[in-house]
N, C-alpha and C positions, 0 to 999 in steps of 0.2 A: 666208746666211739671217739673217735680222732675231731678234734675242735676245730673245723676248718677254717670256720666261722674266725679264729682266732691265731690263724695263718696266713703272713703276708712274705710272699717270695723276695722282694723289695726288702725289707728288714732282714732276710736271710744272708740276701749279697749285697749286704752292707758297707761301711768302710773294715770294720773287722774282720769280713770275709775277704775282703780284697788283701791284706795283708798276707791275710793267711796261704791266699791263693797265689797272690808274686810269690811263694817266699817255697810253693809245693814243688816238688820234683819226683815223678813217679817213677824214674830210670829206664823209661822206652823212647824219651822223646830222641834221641837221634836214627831210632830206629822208624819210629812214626813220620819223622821229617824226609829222613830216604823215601818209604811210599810214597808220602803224597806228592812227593818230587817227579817222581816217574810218570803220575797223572797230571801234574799243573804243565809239564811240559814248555817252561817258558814263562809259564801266566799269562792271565793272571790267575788269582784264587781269591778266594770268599770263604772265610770261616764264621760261621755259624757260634753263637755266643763264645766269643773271642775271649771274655774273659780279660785275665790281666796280661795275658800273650805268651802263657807255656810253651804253644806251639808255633804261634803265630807268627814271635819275634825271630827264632831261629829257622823257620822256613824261611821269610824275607830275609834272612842273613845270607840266603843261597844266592839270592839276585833276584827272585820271584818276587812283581809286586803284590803285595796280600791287601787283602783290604776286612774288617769285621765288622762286624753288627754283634749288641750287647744288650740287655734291656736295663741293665745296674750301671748310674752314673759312675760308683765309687769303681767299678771293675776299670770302666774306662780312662777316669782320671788316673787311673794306676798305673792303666798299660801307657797312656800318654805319656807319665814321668818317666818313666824304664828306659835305658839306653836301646834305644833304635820307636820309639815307637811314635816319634814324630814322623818316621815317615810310613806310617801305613792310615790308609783315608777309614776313618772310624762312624758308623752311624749309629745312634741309641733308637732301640726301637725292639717290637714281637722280633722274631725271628720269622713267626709263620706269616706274617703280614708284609713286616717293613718293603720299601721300596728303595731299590738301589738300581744306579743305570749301568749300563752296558751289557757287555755276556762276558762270563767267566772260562775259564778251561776248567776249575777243581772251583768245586764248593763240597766243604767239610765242615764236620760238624764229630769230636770228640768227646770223648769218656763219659759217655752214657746222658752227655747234655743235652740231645733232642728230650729226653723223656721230662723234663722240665718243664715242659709244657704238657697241661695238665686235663687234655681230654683228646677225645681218639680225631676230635674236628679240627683241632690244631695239629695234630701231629702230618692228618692227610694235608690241611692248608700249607706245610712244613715245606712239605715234600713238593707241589705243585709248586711255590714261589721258589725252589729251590732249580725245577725245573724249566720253571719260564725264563732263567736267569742267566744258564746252562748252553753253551755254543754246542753246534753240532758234531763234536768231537768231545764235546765234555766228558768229568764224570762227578756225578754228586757218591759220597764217603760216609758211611754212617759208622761210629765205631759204638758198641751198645745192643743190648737186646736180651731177654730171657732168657738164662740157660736153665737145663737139667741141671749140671753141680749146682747153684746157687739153690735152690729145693732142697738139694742133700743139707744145707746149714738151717733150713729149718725145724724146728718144732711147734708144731700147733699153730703152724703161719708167722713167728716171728723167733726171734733169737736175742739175747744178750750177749755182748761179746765185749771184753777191755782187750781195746784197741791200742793202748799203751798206758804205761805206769812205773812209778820210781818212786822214789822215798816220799819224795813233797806232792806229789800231784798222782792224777785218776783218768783217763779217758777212755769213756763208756760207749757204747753205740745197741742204741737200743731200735729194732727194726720192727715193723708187721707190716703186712700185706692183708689187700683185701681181695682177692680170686676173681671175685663177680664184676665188679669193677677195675679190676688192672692196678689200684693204686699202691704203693707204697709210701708208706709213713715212716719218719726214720727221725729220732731224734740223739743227738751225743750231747753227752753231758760232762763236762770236763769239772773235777773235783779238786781244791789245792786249799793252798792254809789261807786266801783271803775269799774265799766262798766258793757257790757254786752258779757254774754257766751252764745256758742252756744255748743248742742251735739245731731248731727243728728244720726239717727237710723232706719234698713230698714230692713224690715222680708218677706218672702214670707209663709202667711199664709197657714194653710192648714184644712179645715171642718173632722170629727171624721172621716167620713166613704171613705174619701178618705186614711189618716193615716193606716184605715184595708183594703185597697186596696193594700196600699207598703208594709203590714205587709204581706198578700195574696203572692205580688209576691217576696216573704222574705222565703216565705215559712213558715211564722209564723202565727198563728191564735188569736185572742182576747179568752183571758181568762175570762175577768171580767172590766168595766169601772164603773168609779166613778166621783163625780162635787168637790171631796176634798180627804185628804188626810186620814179625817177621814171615811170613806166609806160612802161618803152622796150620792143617787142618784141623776143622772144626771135628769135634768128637764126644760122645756122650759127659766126658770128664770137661773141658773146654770153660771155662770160665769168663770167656771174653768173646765179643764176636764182630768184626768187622766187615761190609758189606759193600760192593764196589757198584754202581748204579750207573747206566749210560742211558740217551738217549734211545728208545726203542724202536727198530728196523720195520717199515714200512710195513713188511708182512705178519711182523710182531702186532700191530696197531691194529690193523683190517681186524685180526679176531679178536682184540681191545675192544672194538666197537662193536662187535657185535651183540645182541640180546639172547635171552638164554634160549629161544627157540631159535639158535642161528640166524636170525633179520636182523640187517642193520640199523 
């Protein structure tokens, strides 16, 4: 059994992880910056754990004001040193809770960081603050979600996989899932000649069409989904899943409200 008890997300995104995370480049982001461009339209936008500013910084490099919200100080003192990130208005704080003023055109939230929060109560809290926040041309962006290929790499619900390695060093990535519960447990354990680190990590997954069930009672509707950032279709193989959220059309709502014996 996974030691929960003995798991703090806080210690995860630490200052170590901040380092790690200014320093990541996953080779989409100008392609991820194009989309959400097309939806911020102007700005402004609201990234959803912002992190040390992968995305963040080089969207505001467009001329969009962006603004984030993080729950890890060490992320945000990060993104604050970074060249540009004096100017983007930063809050610490849930994602599913915090409170920010104004309305946005784009709130985003990348690389599978909504599932970081770690029950299905936040994930719907997630989504409602995300929409209460949301102008009436908005669009909230979830990149993240279950696929069928990610199953193909299991066995028996989890996997061992070396993630990379060279002469001097090791890094492991050791995963399980728990079905009944959604969670995902994931720990890497990086090996080299002055020992061994550990950095556990724990997501409460979530499949596409449960995501437009929180968007449903968000009162938001699916615009459009894609398997990449460049608009590739989603497909049994599909390893990635992007999901474009708008406010939902009045007649969309009426049957929103209704109860299952059609009364409203």
């Amino acid at each position: 059994m996974w030691p929960m008890e003995r798991y703090d997300p806080l210690s995860t995104w630490g200052d170590e992880m901040a380092e790690h995370d200014a320093a990541f480049v996953r080779g989409d982001e100008a392609e991820t910056v194009a989309f959400l461009s097309t939806y911020a339209r102007g700005g402004p936008a609201l990234e959803l754990a912002v992190g040390t500013g992968r995305i963040a910084l080089p969207l505001a490099g467009t001329g969009i004001r962006v603004d984030g919200i993080d729950f890890s100080v060490a992320m945000l003192d990060k993104l604050r040193a970074r060249p540009g990130g004096d100017r983007l208005t930063l809050t610490l704080g849930d994602m599913a809770d915090v409170g920010v003023s104004g309305a946005y055109r784009l709130i985003y939230v990348v690389h599978n960081s909504l599932f970081n929060l770690l029950s299905q109560d936040e994930q719907v809290r997630c989504f409602r603050n995300a929409a209460s926040h949301l102008s009436d041309d908005g669009a909230f962006i979830v990149e993240g979600g279950m696929t069928a290929a990610f199953f193909d790499r299991l066995r028996r619900g989890s996997y061992l996989e070396p993630e990379m390695f060279d002469a001097d060093f090791a890094l492991l990535d050791l995963l399980r899932i728990e079905p009944d519960t959604q969670m995902l447990y994931e720990l890497r354990v990086l090996l080299t000649e002055k020992g061994t680190q550990f950095f556990p990590h724990a997501e409460r997954y979530a499949w596409p069409a449960e995501l437009d069930l929180m968007a449903q009672m968000a009162r938001l509707h699916l615009k459009e989904r894609w398997s990449s950032w460049t608009r590739q279709p989603v497909t049994a193989t599909s390893d990635n899943v992007v999901s474009v959220y708008v406010p939902a059309p009045e007649t969309l709502l009426r049957g929103c409200d209704r109860g299952v014996d059609g009364t409203a």
